[in-house]
Structure formats: C-alpha cells, structure tokens
C-alpha positions as CSV (number, residue, x, y, z in Angstrom):
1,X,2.2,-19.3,-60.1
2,X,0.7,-19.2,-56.6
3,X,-1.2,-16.5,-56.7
4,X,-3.2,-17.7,-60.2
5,X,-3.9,-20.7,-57.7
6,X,-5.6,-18.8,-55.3
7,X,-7.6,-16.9,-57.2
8,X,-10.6,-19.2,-57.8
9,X,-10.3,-20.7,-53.7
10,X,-13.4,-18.9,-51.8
11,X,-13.4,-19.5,-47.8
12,X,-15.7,-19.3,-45.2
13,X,-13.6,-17.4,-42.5
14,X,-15.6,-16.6,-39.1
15,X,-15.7,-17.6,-35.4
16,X,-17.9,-20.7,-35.1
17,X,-18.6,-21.2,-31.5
18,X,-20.3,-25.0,-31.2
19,X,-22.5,-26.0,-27.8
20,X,-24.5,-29.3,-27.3
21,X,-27.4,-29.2,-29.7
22,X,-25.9,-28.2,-32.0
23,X,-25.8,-24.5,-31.6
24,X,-23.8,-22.5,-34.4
25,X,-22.4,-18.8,-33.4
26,X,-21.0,-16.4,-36.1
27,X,-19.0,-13.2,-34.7
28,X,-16.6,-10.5,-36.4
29,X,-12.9,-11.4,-34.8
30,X,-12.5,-8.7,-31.9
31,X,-8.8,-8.3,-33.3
32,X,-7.4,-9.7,-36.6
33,X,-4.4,-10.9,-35.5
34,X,-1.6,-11.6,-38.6
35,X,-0.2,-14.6,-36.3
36,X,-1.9,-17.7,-37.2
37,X,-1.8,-20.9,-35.4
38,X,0.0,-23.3,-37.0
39,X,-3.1,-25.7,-36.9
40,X,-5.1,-23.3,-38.9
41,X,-2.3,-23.2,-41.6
42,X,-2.0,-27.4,-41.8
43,X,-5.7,-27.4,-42.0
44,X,-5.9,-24.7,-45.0
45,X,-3.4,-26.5,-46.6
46,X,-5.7,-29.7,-45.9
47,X,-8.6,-28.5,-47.8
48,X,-6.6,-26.7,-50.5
49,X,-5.2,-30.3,-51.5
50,X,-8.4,-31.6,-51.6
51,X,-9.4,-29.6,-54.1
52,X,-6.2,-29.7,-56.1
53,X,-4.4,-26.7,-54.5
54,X,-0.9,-27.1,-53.4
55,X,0.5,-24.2,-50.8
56,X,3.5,-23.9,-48.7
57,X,3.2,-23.0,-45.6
58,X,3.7,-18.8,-45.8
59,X,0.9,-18.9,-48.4
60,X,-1.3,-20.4,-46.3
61,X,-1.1,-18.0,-43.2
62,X,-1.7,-15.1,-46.0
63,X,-4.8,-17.2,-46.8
64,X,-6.5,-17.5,-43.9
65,X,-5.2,-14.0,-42.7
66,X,-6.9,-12.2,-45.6
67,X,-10.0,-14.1,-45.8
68,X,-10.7,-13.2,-41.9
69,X,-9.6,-9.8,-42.8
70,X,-12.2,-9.5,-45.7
71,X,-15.2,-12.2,-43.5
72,X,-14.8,-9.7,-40.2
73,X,-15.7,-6.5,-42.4
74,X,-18.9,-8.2,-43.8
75,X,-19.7,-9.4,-40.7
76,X,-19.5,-5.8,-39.3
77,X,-22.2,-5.0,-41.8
78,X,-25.8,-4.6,-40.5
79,X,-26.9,-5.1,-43.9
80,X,-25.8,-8.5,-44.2
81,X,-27.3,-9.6,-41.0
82,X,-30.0,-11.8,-43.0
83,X,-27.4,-14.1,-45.0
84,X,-25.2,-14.5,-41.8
85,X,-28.6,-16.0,-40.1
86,X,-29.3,-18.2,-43.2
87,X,-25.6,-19.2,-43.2
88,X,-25.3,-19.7,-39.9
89,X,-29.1,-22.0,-39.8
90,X,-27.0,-24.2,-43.6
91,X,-24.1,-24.2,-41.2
92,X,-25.6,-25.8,-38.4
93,X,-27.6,-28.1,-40.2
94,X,-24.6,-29.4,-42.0
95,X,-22.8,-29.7,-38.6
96,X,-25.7,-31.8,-37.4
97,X,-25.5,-34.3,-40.5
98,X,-21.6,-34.4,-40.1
99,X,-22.0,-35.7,-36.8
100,X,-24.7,-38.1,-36.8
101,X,-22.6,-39.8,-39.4
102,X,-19.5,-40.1,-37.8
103,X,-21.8,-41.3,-34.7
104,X,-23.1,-43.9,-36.7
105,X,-19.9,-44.4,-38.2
106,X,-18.0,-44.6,-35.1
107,X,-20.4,-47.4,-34.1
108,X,-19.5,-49.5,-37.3
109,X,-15.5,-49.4,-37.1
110,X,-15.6,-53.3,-36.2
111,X,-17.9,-54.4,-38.8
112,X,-16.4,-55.6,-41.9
113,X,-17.7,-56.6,-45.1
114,X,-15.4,-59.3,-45.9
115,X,-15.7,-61.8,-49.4
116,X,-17.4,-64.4,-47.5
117,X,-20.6,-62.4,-46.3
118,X,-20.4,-60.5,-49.5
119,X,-20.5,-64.2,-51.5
120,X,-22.8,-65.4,-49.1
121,X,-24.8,-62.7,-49.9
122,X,-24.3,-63.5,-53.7
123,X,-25.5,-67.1,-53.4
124,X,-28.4,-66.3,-51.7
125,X,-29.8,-63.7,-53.9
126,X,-27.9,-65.0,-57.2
127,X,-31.3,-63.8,-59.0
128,X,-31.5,-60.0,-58.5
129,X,-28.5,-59.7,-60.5
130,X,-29.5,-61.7,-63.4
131,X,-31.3,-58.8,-64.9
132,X,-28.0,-56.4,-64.6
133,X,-27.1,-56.4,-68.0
134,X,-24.8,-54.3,-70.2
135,X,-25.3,-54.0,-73.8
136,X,-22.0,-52.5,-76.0
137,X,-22.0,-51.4,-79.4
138,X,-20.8,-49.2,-82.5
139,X,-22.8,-45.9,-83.9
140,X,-22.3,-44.4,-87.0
141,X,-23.8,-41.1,-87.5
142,X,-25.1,-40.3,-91.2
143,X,-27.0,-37.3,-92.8
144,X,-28.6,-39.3,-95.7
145,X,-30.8,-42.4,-95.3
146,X,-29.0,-44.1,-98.5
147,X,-25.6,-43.4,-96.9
148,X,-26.8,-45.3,-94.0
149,X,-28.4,-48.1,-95.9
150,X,-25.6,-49.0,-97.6
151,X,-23.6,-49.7,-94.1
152,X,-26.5,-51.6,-92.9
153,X,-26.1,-53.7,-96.3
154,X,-22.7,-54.4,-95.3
155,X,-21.0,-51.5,-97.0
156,X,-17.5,-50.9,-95.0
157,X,-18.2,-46.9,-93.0
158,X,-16.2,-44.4,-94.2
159,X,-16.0,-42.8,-90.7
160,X,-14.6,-44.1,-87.3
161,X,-17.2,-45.5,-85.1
162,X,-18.5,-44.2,-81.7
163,X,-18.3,-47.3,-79.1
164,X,-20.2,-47.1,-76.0
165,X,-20.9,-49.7,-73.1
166,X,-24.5,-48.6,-71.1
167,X,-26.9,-50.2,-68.8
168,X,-29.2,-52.3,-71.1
169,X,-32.2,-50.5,-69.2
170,X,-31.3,-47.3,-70.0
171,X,-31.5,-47.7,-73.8
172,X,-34.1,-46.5,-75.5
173,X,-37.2,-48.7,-76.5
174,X,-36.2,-48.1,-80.0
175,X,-32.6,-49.8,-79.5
176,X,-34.0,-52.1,-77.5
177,X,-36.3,-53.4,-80.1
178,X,-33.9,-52.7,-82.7
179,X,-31.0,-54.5,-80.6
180,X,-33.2,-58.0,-79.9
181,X,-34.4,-58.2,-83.5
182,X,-30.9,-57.3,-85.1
183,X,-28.3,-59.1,-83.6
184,X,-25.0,-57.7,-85.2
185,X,-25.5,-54.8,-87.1
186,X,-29.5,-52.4,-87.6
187,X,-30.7,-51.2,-90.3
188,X,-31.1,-47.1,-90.6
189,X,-32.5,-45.4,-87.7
190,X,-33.7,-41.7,-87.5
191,X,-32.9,-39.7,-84.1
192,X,-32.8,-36.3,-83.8
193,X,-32.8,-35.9,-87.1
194,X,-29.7,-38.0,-88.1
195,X,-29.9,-41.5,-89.5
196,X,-27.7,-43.9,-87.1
197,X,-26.4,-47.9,-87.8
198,X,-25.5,-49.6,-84.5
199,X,-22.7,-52.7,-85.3
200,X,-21.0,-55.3,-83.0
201,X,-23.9,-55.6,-80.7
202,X,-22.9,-57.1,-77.5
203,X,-25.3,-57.8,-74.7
204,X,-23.9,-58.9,-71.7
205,X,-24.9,-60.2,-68.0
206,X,-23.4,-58.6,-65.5
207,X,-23.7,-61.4,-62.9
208,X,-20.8,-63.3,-61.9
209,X,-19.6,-62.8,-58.4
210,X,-16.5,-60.7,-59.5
211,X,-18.2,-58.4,-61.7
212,X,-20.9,-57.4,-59.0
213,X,-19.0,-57.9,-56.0
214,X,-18.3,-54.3,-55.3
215,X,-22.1,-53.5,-55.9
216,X,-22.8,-56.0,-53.3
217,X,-20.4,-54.4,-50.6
218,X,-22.2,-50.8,-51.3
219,X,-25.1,-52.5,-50.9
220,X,-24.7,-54.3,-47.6
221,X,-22.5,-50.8,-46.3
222,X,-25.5,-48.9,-46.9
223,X,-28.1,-51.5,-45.2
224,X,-25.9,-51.7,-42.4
225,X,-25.9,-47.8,-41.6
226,X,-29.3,-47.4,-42.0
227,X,-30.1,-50.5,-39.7
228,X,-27.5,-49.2,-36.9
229,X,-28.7,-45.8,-37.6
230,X,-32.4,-47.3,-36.7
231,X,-30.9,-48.5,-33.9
232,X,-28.9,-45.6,-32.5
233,X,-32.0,-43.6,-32.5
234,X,-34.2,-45.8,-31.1
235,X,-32.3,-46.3,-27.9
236,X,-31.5,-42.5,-27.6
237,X,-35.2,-41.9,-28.1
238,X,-35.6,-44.3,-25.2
239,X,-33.1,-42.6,-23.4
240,X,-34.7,-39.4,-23.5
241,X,-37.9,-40.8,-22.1
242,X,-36.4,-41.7,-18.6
C-alpha cells in the first residue's frame, strides 16, 4: 500500500548551499550516504502529509535516500547543466519571496484584527458592501422550446432542478435582465443551444456585518502587509544609503 503511495511524489533532492543575497548553490552529493539525519526524515514526512501522504519513518529514509541517489546522477550530467541553472535562478527567486514574507510577517505577529476594528471598519464603509449581492435559483434544462414553455406556464418539471448560489455580477446580462423582470420563475431561454427556465429566484444582499465579516479581515490583512511591506523597504532603502 506504501509503495502505490509513492509513486506519484516527485522531489527535488540536491545540496542547496544559501549566502546573504540570496545566493542558491546546486552540487552532486560527494558521497550518497544511506544514513539520513533524522531531521531530513521528519521533514519528508512533513511535506508528504501535506499533500495527503502518510509514511513511517523507514519509508521515509528510502525516500529521500533514493531521490538523492537518482538527483546526484543527473546532476553529474553535463547535458543537463542548462535546467540546473534555470532551476537553480526559480529556486532562488522563490527563496527570495519566502523570505521577504516571513520578514514582513515577522514584523506583524502583534497586530491583530480583532471584531472591533473589523466592525469599526464595517460602520465606516457600510456602503461598499451594499452592492455584494448573491442571487440563487433553480435551472431546468430542456431540448424543445414547448417543453420549456409549459414549465414557464406553471407546468410542474418532470426532472430534478439544478440549484446554484453565484455572485449577482457574474451572471450573464441575459439573466440579469431576465432575473429583474421575472421575479419567481422566466420564461424559455436559449443558451448553447438548449432552452433553460430559471424558478425560485432569490436575490440577496450580502451586507450584514456577519456575513462579510471575514471579507473584511482579508481585507484589512492584506492592507496591512502591503503598508508594512512599504514600510520595511523604505527604511532598508534608507539604510543602504548611509
């Protein structure tokens, strides 16, 4: 059962020597060595569970074992010298992202978005999410217009109805039009060459504190970082002018 769960996991096994800047180097192992540290195997397990992966411990050493086994012999290879630059250039690109976050991030530990700044916020700016609305309804799919027509005219559908909840911008100027002039239930319309009725048409306003209070926090979280992070480099900026 193990090894079907391993088949699919692809690693990137190689010697990643880091220096202020960030500098990224990528070497074949001098000697492959079957003893692994017991921090590489709780960290291969760590990722494995991530992506829904469970190992024991023994697995895990023949993981990472194999993988450098298989990473050393490509790296040997002059012929793959081009992809280990452009990996190494992702790699070190990705490292830089990683830790300008957690930079930022480190410099935002004591701020917290409690429910009085977040309803604070919501008070303030009670208007913007007026306009959030949500519109719910019933489709019923039908090859012939009379079909169709005779749901409209309050015939009782045959079929079980599709039931969706979307953003009321997102629909389609059709629906929209449709929606706003036919409160419960439309008449026939043709899409993609099918006739559809829409019933139990329910346009709602997605405004109440509780209901957007979430989107709120996101939005002040994401504010926040990009303020600090305006910050941050400002004064290193300044820094490195002295």
């Amino acid at each position: 059962m193990t090894k079907n769960l391993l088949k699919p996991v692809i690693l990137f096994s190689a010697s990643l020597s880091l220096a202020f800047g960030v500098e990224v180097q990528i070497l074949p192992e001098k000697k492959i060595d079957k003893e692994i540290s017991k921090k590489e195997t709780e960290k291969i397990i760590s990722m494995l569970k991530k992506q829904g992966f469970y190992i024991k411990e023994p697995d895990a050493k023949r993981v990472v074992y194999e993988n450098r086994l298989l990473a050393n012999e490509f790296l040997k290879n002059p012929k793959n010298r081009k992809i280990v630059e452009d990996t190494k250039e992702e790699t070190r690109l990705q490292l830089e992202k990683k830790f300008a976050d957690l930079l930022v991030k480190q410099h935002l530990d004591k701020i917290k978005l409690n429910d009085d700044i977040t309803k604070s916020y919501y008070i303030k700016n009670r208007k913007k999410f007026e306009k959030n609305k949500e519109v719910s309804f019933d489709s019923y799919e039908f090859e012939d217009f009379e079909e169709a027509y005779k749901v409209f005219k309050g015939k009782t559908p045959a079929q079980e109805p599709k039931s969706a909840t979307i953003p009321y911008e997102n629909l389609h100027p059709l629906l929209k039009q449709s929606f706003e002039r036919y409160k419960n239930t439309t008449p026939p319309i043709f899409i993609n060459g099918r006739f559809y009725v829409f019933k139990n048409i329910k346009t709602t306003k997605k405004s109440d504190y509780e209901s957007v209070k979430e989107d709120i926090r996101a939005y002040l979280l994401n504010q926040t970082i990009s303020k600090k992070r305006a910050e941050l480099i400002k004064k290193l900026k300044e820094k490195t002018k002295r």
